[in-house]
One Martini backbone bead per residue (centre of mass of N, CA, C, O) as a GRO file, in nm:
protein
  261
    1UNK     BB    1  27.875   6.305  27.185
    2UNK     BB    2  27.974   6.590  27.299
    3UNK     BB    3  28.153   6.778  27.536
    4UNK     BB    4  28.099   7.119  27.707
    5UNK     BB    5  28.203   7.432  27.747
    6UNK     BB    6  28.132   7.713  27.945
    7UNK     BB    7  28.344   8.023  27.910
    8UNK     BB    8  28.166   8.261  28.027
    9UNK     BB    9  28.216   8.597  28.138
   10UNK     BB   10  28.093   8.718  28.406
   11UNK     BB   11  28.010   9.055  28.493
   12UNK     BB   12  27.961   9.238  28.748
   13UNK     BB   13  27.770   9.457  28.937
   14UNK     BB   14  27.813   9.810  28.947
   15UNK     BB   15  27.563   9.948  28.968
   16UNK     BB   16  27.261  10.113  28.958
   17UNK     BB   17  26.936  10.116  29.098
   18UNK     BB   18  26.659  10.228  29.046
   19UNK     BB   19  26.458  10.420  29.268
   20UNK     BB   20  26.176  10.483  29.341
   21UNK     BB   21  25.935  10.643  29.585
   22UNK     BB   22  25.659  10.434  29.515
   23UNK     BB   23  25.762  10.160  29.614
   24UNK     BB   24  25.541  10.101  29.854
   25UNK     BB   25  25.246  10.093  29.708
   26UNK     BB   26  25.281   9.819  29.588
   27UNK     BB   27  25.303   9.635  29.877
   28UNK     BB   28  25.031   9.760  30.017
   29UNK     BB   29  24.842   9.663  29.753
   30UNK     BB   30  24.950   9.321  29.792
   31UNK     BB   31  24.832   9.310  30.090
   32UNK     BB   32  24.548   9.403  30.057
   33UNK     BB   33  24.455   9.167  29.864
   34UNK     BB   34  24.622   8.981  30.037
   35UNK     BB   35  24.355   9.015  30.303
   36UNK     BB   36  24.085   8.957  30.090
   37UNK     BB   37  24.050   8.700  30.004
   38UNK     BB   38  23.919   8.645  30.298
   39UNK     BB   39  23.582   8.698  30.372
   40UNK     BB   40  23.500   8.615  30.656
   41UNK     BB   41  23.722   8.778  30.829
   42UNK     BB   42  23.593   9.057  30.735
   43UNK     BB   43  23.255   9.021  30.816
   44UNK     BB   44  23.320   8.978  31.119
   45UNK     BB   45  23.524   9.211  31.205
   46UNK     BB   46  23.285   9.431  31.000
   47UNK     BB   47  23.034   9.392  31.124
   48UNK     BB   48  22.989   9.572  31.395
   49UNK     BB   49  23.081   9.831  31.338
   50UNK     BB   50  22.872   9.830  31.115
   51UNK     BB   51  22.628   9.851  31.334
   52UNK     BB   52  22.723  10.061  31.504
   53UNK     BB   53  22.719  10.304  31.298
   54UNK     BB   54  22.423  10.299  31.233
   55UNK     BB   55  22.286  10.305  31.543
   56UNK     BB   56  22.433  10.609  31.556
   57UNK     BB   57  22.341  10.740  31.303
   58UNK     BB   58  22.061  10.749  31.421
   59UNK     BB   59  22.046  10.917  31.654
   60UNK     BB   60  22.163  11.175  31.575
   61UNK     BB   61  21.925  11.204  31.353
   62UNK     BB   62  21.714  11.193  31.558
   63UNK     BB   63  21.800  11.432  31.714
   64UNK     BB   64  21.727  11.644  31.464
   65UNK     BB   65  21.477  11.583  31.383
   66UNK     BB   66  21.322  11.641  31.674
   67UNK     BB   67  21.414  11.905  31.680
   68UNK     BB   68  21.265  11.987  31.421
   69UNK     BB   69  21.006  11.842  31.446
   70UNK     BB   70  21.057  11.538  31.291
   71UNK     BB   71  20.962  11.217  31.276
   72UNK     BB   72  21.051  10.955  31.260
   73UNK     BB   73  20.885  10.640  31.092
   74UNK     BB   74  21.006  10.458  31.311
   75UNK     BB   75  20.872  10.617  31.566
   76UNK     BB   76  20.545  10.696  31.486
   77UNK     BB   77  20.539  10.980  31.457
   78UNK     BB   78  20.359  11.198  31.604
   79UNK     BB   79  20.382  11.293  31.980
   80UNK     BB   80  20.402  11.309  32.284
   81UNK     BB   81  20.645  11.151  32.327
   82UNK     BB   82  20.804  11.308  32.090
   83UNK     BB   83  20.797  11.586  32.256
   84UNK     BB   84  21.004  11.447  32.499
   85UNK     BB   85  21.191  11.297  32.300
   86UNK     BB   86  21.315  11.578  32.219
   87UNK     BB   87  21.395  11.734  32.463
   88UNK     BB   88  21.618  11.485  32.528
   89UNK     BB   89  21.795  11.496  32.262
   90UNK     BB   90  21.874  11.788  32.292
   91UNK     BB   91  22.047  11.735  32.617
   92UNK     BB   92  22.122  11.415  32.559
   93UNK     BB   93  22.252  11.425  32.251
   94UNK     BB   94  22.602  11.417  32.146
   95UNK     BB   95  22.800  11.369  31.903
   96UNK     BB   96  23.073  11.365  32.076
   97UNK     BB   97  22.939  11.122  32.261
   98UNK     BB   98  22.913  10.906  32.032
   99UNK     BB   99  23.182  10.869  31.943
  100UNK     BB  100  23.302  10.777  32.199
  101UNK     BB  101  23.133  10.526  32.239
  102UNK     BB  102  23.190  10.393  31.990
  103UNK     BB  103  23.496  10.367  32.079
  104UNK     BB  104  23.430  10.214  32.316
  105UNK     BB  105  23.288   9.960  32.221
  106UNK     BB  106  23.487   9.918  31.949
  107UNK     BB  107  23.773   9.847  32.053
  108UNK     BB  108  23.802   9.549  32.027
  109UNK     BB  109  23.761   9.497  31.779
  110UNK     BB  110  24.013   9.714  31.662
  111UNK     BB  111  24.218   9.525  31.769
  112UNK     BB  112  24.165   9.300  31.613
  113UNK     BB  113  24.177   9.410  31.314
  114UNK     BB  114  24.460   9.465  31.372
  115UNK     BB  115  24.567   9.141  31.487
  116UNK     BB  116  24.465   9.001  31.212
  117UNK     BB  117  24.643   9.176  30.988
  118UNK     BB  118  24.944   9.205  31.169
  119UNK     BB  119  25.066   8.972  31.259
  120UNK     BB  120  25.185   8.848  30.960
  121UNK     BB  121  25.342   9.070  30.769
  122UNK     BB  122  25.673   9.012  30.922
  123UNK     BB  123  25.654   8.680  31.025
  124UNK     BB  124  25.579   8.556  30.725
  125UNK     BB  125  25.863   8.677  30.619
  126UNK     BB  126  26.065   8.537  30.849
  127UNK     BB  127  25.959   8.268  30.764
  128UNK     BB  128  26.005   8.265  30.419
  129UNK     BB  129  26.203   8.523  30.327
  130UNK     BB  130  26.095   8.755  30.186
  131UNK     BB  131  26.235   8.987  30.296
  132UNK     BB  132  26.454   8.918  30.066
  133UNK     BB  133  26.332   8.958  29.818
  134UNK     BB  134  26.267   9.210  29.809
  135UNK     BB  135  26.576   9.361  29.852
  136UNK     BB  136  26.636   9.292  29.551
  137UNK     BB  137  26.485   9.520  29.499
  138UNK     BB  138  26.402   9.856  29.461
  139UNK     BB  139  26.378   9.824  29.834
  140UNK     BB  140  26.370   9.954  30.093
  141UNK     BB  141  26.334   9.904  30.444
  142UNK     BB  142  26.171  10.217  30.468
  143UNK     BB  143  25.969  10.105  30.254
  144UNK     BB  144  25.894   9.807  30.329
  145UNK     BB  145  25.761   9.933  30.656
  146UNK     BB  146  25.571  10.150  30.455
  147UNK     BB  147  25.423   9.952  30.339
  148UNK     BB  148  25.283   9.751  30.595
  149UNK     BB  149  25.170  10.018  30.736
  150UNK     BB  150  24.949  10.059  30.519
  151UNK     BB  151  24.821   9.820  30.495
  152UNK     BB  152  24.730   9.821  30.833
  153UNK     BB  153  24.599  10.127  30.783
  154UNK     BB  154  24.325  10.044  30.627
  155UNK     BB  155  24.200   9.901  30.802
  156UNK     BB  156  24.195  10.090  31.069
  157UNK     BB  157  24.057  10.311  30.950
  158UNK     BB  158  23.786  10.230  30.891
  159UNK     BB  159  23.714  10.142  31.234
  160UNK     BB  160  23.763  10.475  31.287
  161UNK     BB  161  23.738  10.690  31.069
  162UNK     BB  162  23.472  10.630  30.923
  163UNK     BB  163  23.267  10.655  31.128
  164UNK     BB  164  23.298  10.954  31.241
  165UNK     BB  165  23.249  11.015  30.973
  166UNK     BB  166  22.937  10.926  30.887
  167UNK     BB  167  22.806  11.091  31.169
  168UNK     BB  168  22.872  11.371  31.074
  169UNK     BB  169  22.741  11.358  30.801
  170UNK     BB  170  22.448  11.313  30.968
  171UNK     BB  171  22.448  11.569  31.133
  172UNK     BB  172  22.485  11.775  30.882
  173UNK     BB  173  22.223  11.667  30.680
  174UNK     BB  174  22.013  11.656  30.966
  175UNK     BB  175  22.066  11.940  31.006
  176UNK     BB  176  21.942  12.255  31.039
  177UNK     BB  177  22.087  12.471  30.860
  178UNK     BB  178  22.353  12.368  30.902
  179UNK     BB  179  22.453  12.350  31.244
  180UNK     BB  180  22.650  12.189  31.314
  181UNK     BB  181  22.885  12.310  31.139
  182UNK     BB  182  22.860  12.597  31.279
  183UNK     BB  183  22.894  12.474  31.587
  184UNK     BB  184  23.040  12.170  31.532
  185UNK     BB  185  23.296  12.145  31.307
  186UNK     BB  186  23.523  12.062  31.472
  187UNK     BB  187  23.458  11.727  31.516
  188UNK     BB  188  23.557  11.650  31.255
  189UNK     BB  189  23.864  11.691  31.263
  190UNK     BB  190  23.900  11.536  31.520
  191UNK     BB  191  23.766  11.276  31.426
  192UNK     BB  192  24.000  11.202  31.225
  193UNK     BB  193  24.264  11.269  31.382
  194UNK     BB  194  24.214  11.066  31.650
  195UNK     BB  195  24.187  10.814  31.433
  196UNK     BB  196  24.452  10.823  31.293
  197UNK     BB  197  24.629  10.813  31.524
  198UNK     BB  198  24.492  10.547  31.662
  199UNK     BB  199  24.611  10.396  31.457
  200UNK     BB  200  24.918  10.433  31.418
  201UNK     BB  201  24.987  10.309  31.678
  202UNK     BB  202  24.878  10.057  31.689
  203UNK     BB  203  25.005   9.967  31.388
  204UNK     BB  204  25.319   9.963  31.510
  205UNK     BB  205  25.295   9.800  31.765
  206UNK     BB  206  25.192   9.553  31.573
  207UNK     BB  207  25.451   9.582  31.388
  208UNK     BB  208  25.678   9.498  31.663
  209UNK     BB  209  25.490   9.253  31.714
  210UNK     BB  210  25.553   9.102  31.425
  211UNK     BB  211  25.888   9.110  31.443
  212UNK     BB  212  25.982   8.880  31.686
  213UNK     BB  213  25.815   8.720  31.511
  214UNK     BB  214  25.750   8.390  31.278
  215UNK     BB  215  25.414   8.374  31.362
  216UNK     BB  216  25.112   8.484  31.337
  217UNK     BB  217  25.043   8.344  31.597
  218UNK     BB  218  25.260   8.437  31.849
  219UNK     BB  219  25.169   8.758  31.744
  220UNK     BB  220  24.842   8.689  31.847
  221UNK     BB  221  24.941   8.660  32.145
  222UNK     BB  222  25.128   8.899  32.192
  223UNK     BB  223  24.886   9.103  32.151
  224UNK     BB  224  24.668   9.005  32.360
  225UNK     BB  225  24.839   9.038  32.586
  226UNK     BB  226  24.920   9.358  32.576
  227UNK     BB  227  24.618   9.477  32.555
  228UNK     BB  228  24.536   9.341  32.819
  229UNK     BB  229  24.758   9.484  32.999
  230UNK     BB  230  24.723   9.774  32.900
  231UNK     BB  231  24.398   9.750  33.014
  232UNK     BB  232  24.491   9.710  33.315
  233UNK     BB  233  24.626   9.888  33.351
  234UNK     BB  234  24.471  10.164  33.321
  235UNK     BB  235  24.237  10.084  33.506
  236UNK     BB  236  24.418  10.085  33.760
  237UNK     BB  237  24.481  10.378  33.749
  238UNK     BB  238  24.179  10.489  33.715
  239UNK     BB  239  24.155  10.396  34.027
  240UNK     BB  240  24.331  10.499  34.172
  241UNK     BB  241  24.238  10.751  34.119
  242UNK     BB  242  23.994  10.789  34.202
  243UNK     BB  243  24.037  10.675  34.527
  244UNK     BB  244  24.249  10.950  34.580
  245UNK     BB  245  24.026  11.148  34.541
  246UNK     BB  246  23.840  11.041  34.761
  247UNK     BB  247  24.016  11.090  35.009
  248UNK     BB  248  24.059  11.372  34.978
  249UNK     BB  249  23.786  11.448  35.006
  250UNK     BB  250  23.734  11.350  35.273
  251UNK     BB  251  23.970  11.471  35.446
  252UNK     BB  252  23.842  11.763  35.356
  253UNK     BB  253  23.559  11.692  35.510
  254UNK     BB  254  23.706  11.643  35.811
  255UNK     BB  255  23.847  11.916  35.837
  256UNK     BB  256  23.585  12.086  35.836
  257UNK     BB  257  23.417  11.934  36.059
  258UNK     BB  258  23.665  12.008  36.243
  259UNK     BB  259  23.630  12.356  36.246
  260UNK     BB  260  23.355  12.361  36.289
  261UNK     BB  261  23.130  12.471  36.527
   0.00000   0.00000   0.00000
């Protein structure tokens, strides 16, 4: 056996490498793909919405069908009591309320799911160093981070954009002579544009906050810190102006009691 020498000269790439528009849909659907792999917390996370959504879009239901004097078969037909409570429905059951109640019901689930998908996006990339492999492919910074947040953004939608989506559906085509869509259809864009927006926001915050840090863990540890801060403080903003309206309005009724004969 004779030992041999390569010496062959590799001449290095000088060139460029051609790079994709939508290169980054590549990245959203294989996070979407590795994020649903796991089937128990995507049922924990997505079962309370999906009964709040069924929930919500009964009732909307049901005062349509009320309104229109048709009782659904589920309160038990006709009688006194279902055209008390058409009555009832027709006066204080509005979809924009239902929608509003909804979002505030599911916040916190809305924001579990976020903190739960987007925790790890980023961390277990600078944990594992997967974002230097990407970057050797044909994907920018830029690419990256719209790959990731598209990931985290179809969960955020799912909670947020389509129950509203749903309720309105429901509403549609529970109305007689779809009166809903011609008295309230500005609804459905209002609903899907603020589902849009505060999916985008949230889900921002959720990947700059999954970027501090290499660790799933301490990313859902610092997301639960900031959302229940942030909720601290704005309640506590709430307060303090309902309270300073209140003192207000007292001033103005002591001004007025002392200035009457």
């Amino acid at each position: 056996m004779t030992a041999r020498t390569n010496t062959e000269i590799y001449r290095p790439f000088r060139g460029t490498l051609g790079r994709t528009s939508f290169s980054f849909l590549a990245l959203a659907s294989a996070g979407i793909a590795a994020a649903t792999r796991k089937k128990l917390p995507m049922v924990i996370l997505f079962a309370p919405p999906a009964i709040a959504t069924v929930i919500f879009s009964f009732v909307v239901y049901a005062r349509f069908s009320l309104e229109a004097g048709a009782t659904p078969s589920v309160l038990g037909g006709p009688s006194p009591a279902t055209a008390i409570a058409a009555g009832f429905a027709r006066t204080m059951i509005d979809v924009r309320e239902q929608i509003s109640l909804f979002h505030l019901a599911m916040s916190l689930f809305t924001l579990l799911v976020i903190s739960w998908f987007g925790a790890g996006l980023i961390a277990e990339d600078r944990r594992l160093g997967a974002h230097l492999l990407y970057f050797t492919r044909p994907l920018s910074a830029t690419g990256y981070l719209l790959g990731k947040f598209l990931t985290l953004y179809f969960f955020a939608a799912i909670v947020v954009i389509t129950p509203g989506f749903v309720i309105c559906t429901i509403a549609a085509f529970a109305s007689p002579d779809w009166a809903f869509l011609k008295q309230e259809g500005q609804i459905v864009h209002q609903s899907i544009l603020f589902g849009a927006f505060w999916a985008a926001v949230w889900s921002s915050v959720m990947l700059a906050i999954s970027s501090l840090f290499q660790r799933k863990t301490f990313a859902l540890v610092a997301s639960f810190a900031f959302f229940v801060l942030t909720t601290a403080v704005s309640v506590g903003r709430r307060v303090a102006y309902a309270s300073s309206l209140s003192s207000i309005a007292r001033q103005r009724a002591h001004r007025r009691s002392r200035s009457s004969p």
